[in-house]
VEXDREN-2710 file (C-alpha; in Angstrom, 1 decimal):
% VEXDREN-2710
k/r/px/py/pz
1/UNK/0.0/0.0/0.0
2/UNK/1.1/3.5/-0.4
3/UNK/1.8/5.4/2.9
4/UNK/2.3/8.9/4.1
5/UNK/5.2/8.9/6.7
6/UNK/7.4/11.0/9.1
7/UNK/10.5/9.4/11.1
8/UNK/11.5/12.8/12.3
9/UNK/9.8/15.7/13.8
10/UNK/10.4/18.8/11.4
11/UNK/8.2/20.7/8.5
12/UNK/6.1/19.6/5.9
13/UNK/9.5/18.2/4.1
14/UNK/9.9/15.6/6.6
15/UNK/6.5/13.7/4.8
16/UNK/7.8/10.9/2.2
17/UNK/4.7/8.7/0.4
18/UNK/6.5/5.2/0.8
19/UNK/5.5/1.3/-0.1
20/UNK/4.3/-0.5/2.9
21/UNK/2.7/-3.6/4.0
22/UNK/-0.6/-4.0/4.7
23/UNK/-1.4/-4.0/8.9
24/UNK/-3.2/-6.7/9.8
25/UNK/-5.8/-6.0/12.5
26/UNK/-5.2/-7.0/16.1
27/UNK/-7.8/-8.4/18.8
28/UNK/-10.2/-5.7/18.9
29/UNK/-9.1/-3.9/15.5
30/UNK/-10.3/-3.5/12.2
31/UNK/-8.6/-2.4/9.4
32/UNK/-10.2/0.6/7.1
33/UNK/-9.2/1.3/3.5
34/UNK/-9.4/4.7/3.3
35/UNK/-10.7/6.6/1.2
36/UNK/-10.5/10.1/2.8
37/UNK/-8.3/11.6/5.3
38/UNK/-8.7/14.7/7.1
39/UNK/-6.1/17.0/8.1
40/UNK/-6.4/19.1/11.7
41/UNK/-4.2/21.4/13.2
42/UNK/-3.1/19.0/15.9
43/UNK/-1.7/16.5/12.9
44/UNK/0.8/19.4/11.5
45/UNK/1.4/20.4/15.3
46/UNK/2.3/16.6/16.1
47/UNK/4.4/16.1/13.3
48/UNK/6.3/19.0/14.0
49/UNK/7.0/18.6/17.6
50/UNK/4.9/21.3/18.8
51/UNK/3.3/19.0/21.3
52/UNK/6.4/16.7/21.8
53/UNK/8.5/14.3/20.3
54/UNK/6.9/11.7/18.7
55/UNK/6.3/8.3/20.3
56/UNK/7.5/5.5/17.5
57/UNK/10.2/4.9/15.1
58/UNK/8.1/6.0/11.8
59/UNK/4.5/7.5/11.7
60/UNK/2.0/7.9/9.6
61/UNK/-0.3/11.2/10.4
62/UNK/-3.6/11.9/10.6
63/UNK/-6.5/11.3/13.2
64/UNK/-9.1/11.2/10.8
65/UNK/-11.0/10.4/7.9
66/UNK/-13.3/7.7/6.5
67/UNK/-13.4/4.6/4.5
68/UNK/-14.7/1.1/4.5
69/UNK/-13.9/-2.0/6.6
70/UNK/-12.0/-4.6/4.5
71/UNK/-10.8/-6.9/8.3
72/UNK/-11.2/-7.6/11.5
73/UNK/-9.5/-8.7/14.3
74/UNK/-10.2/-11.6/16.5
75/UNK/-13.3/-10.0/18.5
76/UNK/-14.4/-8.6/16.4
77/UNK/-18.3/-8.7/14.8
78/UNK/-17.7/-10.2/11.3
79/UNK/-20.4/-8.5/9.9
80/UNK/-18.7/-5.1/9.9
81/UNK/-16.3/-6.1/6.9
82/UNK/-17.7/-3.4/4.9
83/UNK/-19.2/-0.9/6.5
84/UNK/-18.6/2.6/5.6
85/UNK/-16.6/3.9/8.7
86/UNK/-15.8/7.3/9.9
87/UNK/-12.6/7.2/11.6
88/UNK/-11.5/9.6/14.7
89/UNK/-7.9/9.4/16.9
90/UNK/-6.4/6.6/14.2
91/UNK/-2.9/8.4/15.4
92/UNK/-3.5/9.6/19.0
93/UNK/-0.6/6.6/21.0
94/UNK/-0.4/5.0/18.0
95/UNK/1.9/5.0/14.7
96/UNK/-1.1/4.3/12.3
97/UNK/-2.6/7.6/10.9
98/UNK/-5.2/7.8/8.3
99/UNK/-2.8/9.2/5.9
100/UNK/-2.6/5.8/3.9
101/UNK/-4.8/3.3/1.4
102/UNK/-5.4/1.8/4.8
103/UNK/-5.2/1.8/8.8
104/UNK/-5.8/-0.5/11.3
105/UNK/-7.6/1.2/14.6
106/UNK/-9.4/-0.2/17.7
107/UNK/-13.2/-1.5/16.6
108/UNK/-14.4/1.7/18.6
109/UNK/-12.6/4.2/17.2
110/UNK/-14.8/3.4/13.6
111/UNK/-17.7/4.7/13.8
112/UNK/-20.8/3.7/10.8
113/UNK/-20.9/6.3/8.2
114/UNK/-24.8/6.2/6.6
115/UNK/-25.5/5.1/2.9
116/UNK/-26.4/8.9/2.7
117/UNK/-23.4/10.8/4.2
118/UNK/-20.9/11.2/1.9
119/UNK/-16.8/9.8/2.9
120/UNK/-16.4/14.0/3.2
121/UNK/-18.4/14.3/5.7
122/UNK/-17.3/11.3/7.2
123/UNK/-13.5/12.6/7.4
124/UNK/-14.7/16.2/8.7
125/UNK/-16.0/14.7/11.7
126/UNK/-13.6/13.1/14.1
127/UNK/-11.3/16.0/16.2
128/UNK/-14.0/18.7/15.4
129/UNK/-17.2/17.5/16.0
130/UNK/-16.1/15.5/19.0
131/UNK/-14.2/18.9/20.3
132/UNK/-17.2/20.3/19.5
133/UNK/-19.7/18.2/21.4
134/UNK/-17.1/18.0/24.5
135/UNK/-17.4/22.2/24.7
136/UNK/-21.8/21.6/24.4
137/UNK/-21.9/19.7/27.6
138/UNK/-19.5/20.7/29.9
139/UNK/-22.0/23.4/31.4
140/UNK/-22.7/22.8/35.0
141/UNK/-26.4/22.5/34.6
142/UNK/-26.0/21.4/31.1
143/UNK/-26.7/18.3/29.2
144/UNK/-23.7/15.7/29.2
145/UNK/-25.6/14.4/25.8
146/UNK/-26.7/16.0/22.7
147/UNK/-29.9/15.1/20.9
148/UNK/-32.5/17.0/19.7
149/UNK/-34.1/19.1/22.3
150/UNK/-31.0/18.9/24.7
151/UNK/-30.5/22.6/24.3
152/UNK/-34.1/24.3/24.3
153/UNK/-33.7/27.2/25.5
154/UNK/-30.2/27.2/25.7
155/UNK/-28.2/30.4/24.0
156/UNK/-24.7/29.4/22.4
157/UNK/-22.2/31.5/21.0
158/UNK/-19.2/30.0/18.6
159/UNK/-16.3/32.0/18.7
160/UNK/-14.6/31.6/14.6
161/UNK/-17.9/30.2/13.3
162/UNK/-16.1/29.4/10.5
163/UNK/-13.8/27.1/11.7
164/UNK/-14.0/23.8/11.0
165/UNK/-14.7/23.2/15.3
166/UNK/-16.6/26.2/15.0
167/UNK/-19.0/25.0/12.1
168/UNK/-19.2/21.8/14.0
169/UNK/-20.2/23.8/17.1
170/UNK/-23.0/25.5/15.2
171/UNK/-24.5/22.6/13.6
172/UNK/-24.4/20.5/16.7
173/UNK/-26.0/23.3/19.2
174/UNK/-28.7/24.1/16.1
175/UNK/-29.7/20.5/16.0
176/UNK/-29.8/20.4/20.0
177/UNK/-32.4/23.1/19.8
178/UNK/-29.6/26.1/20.9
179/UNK/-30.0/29.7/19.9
180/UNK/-26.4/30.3/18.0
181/UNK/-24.5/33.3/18.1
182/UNK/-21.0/33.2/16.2
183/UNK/-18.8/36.2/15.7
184/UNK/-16.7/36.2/12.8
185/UNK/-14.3/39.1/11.1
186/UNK/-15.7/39.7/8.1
187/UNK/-18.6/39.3/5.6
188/UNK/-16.8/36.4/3.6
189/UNK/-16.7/34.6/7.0
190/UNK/-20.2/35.8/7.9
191/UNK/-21.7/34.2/4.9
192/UNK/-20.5/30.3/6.0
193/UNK/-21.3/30.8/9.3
194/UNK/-24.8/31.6/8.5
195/UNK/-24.8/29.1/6.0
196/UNK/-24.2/26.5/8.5
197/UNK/-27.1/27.5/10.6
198/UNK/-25.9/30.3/13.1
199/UNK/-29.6/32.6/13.9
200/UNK/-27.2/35.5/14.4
201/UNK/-23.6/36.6/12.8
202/UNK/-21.6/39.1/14.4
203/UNK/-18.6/40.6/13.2
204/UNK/-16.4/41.6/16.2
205/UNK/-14.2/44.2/14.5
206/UNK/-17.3/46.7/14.1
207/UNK/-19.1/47.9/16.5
208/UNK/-19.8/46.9/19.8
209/UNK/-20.4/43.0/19.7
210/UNK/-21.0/42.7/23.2
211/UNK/-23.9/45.2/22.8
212/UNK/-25.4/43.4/19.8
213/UNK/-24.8/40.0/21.9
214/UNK/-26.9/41.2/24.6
215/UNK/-29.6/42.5/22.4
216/UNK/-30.1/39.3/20.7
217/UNK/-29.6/37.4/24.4
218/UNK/-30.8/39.9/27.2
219/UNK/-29.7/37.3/30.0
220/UNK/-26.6/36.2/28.7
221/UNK/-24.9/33.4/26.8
222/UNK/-24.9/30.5/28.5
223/UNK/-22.3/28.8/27.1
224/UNK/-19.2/30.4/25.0
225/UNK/-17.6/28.2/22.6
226/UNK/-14.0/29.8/22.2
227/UNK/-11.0/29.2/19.9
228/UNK/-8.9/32.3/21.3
229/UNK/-9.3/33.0/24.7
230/UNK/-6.6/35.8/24.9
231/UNK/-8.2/37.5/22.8
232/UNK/-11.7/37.0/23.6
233/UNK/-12.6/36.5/27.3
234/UNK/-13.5/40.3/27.9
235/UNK/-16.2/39.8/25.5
236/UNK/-16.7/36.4/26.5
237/UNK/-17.2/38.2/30.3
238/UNK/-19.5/41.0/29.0
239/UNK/-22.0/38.5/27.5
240/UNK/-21.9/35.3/29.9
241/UNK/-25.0/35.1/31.8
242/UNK/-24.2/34.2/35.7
243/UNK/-23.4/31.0/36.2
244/UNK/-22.4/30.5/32.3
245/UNK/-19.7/28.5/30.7
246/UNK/-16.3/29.4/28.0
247/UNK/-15.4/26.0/27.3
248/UNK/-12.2/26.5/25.2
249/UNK/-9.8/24.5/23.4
250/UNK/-7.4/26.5/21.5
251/UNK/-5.9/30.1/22.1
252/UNK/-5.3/31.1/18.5
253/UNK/-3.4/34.2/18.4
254/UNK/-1.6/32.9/21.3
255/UNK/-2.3/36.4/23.4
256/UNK/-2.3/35.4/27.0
257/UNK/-5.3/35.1/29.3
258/UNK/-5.6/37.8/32.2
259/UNK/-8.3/36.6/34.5
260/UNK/-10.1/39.3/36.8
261/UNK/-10.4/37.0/40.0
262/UNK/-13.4/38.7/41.3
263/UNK/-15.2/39.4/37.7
264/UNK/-15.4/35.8/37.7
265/UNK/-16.2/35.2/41.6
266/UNK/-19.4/37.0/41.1
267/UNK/-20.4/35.8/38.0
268/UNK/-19.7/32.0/38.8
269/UNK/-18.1/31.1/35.6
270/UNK/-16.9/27.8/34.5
271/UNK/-13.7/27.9/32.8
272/UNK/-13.6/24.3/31.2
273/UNK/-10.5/23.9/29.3
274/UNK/-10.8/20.9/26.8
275/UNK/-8.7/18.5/24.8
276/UNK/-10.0/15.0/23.3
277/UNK/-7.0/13.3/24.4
278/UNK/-7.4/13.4/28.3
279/UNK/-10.9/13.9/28.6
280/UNK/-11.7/10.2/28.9
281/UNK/-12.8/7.4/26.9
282/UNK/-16.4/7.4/28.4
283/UNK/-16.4/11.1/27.3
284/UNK/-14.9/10.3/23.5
285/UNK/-17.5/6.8/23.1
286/UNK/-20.5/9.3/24.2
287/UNK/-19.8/12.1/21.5
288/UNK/-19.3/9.9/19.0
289/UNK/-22.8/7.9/19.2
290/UNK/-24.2/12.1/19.4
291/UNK/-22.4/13.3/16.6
292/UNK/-23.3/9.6/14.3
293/UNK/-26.9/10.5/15.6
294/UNK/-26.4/13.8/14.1
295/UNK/-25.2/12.6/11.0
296/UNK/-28.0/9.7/10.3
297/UNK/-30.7/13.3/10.7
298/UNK/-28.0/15.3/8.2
299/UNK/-27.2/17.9/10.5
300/UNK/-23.3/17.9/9.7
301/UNK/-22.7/18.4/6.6
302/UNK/-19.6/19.9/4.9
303/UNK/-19.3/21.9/1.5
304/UNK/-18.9/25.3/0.3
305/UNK/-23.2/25.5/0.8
306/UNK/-22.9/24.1/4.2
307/UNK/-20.2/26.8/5.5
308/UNK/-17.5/24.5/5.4
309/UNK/-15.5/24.7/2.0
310/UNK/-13.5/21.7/1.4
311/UNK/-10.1/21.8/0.3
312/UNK/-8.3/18.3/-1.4
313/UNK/-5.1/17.7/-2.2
314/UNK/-4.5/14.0/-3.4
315/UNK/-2.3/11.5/-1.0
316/UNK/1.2/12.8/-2.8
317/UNK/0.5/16.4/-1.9
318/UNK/0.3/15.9/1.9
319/UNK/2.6/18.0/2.8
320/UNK/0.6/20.3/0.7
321/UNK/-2.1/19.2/2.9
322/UNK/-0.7/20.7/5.9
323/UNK/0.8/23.5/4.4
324/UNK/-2.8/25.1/4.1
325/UNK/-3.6/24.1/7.4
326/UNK/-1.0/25.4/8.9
327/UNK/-1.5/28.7/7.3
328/UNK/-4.8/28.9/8.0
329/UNK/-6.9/28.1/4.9
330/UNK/-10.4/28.7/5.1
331/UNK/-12.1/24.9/4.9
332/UNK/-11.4/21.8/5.9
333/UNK/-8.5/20.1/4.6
334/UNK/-9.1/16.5/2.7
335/UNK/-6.2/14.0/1.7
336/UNK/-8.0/12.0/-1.5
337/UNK/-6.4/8.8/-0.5
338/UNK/-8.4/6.0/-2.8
339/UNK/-11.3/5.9/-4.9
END
């Protein structure tokens, strides 16, 4: 099979496509021929050593993306040799990304893709929509599962709409029955962010946001999705309703967060910092049978009409791959790995 791999920590050079033998699935593994792999920021930030070292001789990247079953491992139902899969965390402890014609990954961590939801959508999902669901039900008197109805009543705001965690944030609180706010910076922006469901757009270079915020949400926000938290927490402060929740998990920008001890006191906010890796395998199995249940009643799909413009390079051009995340590219990111 052809493979993407990495045997040193460096930038986008350091990829080579190589030959390599077919895995063969373990106890509790299948293996997935994929068809689609999609790239996140924590792939280019693991394969350059931003988050450490990496763990094995040679790795191939990628925690996502989708195919079908072609084995299983001992333990493994039969029946699922197959199945259309959507694959999240291939590469999280392991050397066995999704950045090849196939992977092998533990049963759970393939998750049923419908006849109807296109291998796209399939590799969009995975870090995002799970990130996503993790910062939907972390509120204190929240839900801990999304379905619809979970968030009646419930006002959300998504900080970088247009991200690909951000449009999975919208079209997970939409389908939960949220009120979304997302503020954006600029009208390009603005335009996929409504077209992926937000009620309200707000772009937080004009004006006062925090004004507009509280018109559309008198009492507050109750939860604040947030991708820079630097940059972001005084608005984040002058819209949270009391006893409201930032759940973040990134701090693009990088500015660092100043914290006004007593602000917060009064207002009893929950900080909830998140990161799929640590926040346990209950937490992970949970999201993923939400966001599938999403998927089967189309609420996450991807595409320039959905707000989430897709960007392919084809399995040679990885490095391309991550070039464009790494730079910021507006989209999602898709390896073409085989037809």
């Amino acid at each position: 099979m052809k493979a993407i791999i990495y045997r040193d920590n460096g930038d986008p050079d350091v990829l080579r496509l190589v030959d390599r033998d077919l895995p063969v699935p373990g106890p509790g593994e299948v293996r997935v021929r994929v068809v689609v792999s999609g790239v996140n920021p924590a792939d280019w930030q693991a394969r350059s050593g931003a988050t450490g070292p990496k763990g094995f001789p040679e790795v191939t990247p990628h925690l996502d993306g989708a195919g079908v079953i072609d084995a299983v491992g001992e333990g493994v139902d039969r029946s699922r040799v197959g199945q259309r899969v959507w694959l999240f965390m291939a590469a999280a402890g392991r050397p066995t990304g999704t950045a090849a014609e196939f992977t092998v990954v533990p049963a759970g961590q393939a998750v049923s893709l419908p006849d109807e939801a296109g291998f796209d959508v399939g590799a969009s999902l995975g870090v995002p929509a799970l990130t996503a669901h993790r910062a939907l039900t972390v509120a204190e008197d929240g839900p801990r599962r999304l379905r619809p109805g979970a968030l009646d009543g419930r006002v959300v705001l998504a900080a970088g709409g247009a991200g690909a965690v951000g449009h999975a944030v919208v079209q997970l609180a939409r389908w939960a029955g949220a009120t979304v706010i997302s503020t954006i910076s600029g009208p390009e922006k603005a335009r996929l962010t409504t077209a992926a469901g937000a009620h309200h757009v707000i772009n937080y270079r004009e004006g006062d946001p925090a004004a507009e915020i509280r018109e559309i949400a008198p009492d507050g926000v109750d939860i604040v999705a947030e991708v820079a938290l630097g940059a972001n927490l005084a608005l984040d402060l002058a819209v949270l309703r009391t006893r409201g929740t930032i759940a973040t998990y990134a701090n693009d920008g990088g500015r660092p967060v100043e914290l006004d001890v007593l602000r917060n006191m009064v207002l009893n906010t929950r900080l909830q910092f998140l990161v799929l890796y640590t926040a346990g395998s209950a937490v992970r199995a949970a999201a993923a049978e939400d966001v599938a249940a999403a998927v089967r009643d189309g609420a996450l799909s991807v595409g320039e009409e959905h707000g989430l413009p897709l960007v392919r390079f084809p399995l040679d051009r990885t490095a391309d791959a991550h070039r464009a995340v790494e730079r910021g590219t507006v989209g999602k990111v898709l390896v073409d790995v085989t037809s």
